[in-house]
N, C-alpha and C positions, 0 to 999 in steps of 0.2 A: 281446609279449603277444598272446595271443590273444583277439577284441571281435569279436562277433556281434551285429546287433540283428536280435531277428526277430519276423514282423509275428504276434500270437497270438490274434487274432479278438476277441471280443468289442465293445466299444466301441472299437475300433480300440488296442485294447492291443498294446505292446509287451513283451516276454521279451529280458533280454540272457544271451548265453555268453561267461563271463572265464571265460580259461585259459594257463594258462604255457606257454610254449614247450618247458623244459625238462623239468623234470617230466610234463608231460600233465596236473595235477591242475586242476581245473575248479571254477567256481560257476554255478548260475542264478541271474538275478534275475527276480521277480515271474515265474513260469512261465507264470499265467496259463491263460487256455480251449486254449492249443498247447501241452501238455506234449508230447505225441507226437512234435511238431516239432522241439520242444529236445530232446527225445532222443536223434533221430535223428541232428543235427546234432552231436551230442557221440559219440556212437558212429559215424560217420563221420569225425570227428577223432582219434578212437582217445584219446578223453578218460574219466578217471575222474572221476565228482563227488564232490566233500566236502563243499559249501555248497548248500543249497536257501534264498536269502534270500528272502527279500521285506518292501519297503520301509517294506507296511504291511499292517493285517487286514483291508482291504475284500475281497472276494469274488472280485472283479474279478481281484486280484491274487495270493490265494493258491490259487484254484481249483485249480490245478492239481499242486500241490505233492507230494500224494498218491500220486501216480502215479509220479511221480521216486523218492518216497523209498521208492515197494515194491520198486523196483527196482536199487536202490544203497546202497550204506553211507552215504549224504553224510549231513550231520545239518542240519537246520532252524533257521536263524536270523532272530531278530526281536528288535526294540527290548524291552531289558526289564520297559517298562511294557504289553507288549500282553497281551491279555484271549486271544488264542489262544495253547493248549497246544502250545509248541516246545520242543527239548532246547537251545537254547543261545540264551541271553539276554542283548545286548551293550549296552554302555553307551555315553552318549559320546563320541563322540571315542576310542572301545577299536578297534584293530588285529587284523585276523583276518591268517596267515599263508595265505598260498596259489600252495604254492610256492613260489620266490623274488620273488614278491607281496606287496604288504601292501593289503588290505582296510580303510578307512576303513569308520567310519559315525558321519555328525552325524545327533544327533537335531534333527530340522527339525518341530515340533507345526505343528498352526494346521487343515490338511485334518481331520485325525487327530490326539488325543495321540499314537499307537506310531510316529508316521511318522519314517524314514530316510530319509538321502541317502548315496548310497554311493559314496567314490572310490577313485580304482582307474588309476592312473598314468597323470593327469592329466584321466583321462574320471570323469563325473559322474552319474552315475545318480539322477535326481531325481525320479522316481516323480511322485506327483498335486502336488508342492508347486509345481512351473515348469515350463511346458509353452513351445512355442518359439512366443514372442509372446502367452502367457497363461500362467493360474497356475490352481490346482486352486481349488474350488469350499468355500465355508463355506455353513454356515447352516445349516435344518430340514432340506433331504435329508442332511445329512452329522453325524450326534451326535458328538456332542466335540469339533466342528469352532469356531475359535476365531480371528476373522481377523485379534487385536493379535499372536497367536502365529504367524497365517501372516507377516506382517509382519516379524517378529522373526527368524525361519526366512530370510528373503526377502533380507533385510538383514545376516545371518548369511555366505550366499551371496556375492553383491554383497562381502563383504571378501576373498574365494579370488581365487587368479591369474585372469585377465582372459583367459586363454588355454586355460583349464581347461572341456573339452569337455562341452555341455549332454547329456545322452541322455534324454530325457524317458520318463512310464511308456503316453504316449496320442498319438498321430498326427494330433493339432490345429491345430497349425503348419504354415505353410507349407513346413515344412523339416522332414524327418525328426529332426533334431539342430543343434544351434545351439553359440554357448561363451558363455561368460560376459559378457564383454565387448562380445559383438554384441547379446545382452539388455540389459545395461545402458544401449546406447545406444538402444536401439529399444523395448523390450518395455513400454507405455503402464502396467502396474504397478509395473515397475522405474524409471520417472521421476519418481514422485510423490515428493514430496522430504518430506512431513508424512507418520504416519497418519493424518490427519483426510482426507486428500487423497486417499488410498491409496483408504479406506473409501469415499468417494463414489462412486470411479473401479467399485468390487466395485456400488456400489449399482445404479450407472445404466450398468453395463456393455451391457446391450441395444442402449439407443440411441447409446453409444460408439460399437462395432460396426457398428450401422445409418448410424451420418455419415462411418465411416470405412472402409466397404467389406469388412468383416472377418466372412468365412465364419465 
C-alpha cells in the first residue's frame, strides 16, 4: 500500500495519499489548504485518483477538494448525513474498493454529526475525533458538536485492534501518528473509565494541560 501523510498548512492540518501498489488508483483524505501538494505528490507517483474523502465538513478539511476534483475524474466522498453537496454518500461501516484495497469508514459523531474515521489496512485516519494524546474539540465553536457522541465514537475505537495505526487530521501531538493501543494506555481521554469523567476531564482540560506540562 501506498500512505502519504502530508503536512497541509492551515491549523497544522494533515492530508493523507492511499494508494495501491498495483493498480496505481488513489484516494485523498481531507486535502485540506495543500491540495497542490497532494497533487503533486500523486502525480509524481504516477497515481490516478478515484476518492476525494474527507472525514468531515469543517472548512478546514474540505477546502481543498475543489481543486482535486477539477482536475481528475475522482468522485467526492462523505458521511451521508453531511449538509455538503458530494456525488457519493457512504454509510457505516460501507466498504469502498480501491484497488485491491478496501476502504472502511465508521461513522464516529460527537466533533460533527458527518464525521468519519477511515481504515485502510490497519492505518486509521481519524480526522478531529483523536488526535495523538487529545481529541477534537465539542461545544459552541463546533455546531452539532455533541461530547456523549464524541464518547461513543471514542469507545467505538478503543474496541479495533490495539495495533491498528492512529493518523490524526491536526499535528497536536507529540507524535505525528500514534496506534491505538499506545492511546489507550496514555491518551488522559482514553482512561477515563465513566462519561461523567470523561466530560470533567473536556471541562477542565486547561488546567489539565497546565499541571501536566502539555503544549
Amino acid at each position: 500500500m501506498i500512505f502519504q501523510q502530508i503536512q497541509a498548512n492551515g491549523d497544522r492540518n494533515f492530508a493523507y495519499l492511499i494508494g495501491d501498489d498495483a493498480t496505481r488508483e488513489a484516494a485523498v483524505l481531507d486535502a485540506s489548504y495543500a491540495p497542490e501538494r497532494v497533487w503533486a505528490e500523486a502525480q509524481a507517483r504516477e497515481l490516478a485518483l478515484r476518492y476525494v474523502i474527507s472525514t468531515h465538513s469543517h472548512k478546514d478539511h474540505i477546502a481543498g477538494n475543489g481543486y482535486l476534483l477539477e482536475r481528475t475524474q475522482a468522485v467526492e466522498v462523505m458521511h451521508e448525513s453531511t449538509p455538503h453537496p458530494c456525488r457519493l454518500r457512504v454509510k457505516d461501516n460501507e466498504e469502498l474498493p480501491l484497488g485491491n484495497l478496501r476502504l472502511r469508514f465508521l461513522h464516529t459523531p460527537g466533533h460533527i454529526p458527518d464525521h468519519v474515521c477511515v481504515l485502510a489496512d490497519g492505518k486509521l485516519i481519524t480526522g478531529d475525533l483523536l488526535f495523538v494524546g487529545k481529541i477534537g474539540g465539542t461545544g459552541l465553536p463546533f455546531p452539532g458538536s455533541d461530547p456523549r457522541q464524541q464518547w461513543e465514537s471514542l469507545q467505538r475505537l478503543m474496541r479495533l485492534d490495539p495495533a491498528t495505526e492512529v493518523w490524526p487530521g491536526h499535528d497536536y501531538g507529540a507524535a505525528p501518528s500514534s496506534t491505538l493501543g499506545r492511546e489507550i494506555a496514555t491518551n488522559p481521554f482514553l482512561l477515563c473509565k465513566t462519561f461523567e469523567e470523561f466530560l470533567y476531564l473536556k471541562d477542565h482540560w486547561a488546567e489539565y494541560k497546565k499541571a501536566h506540562g502539555i503544549a
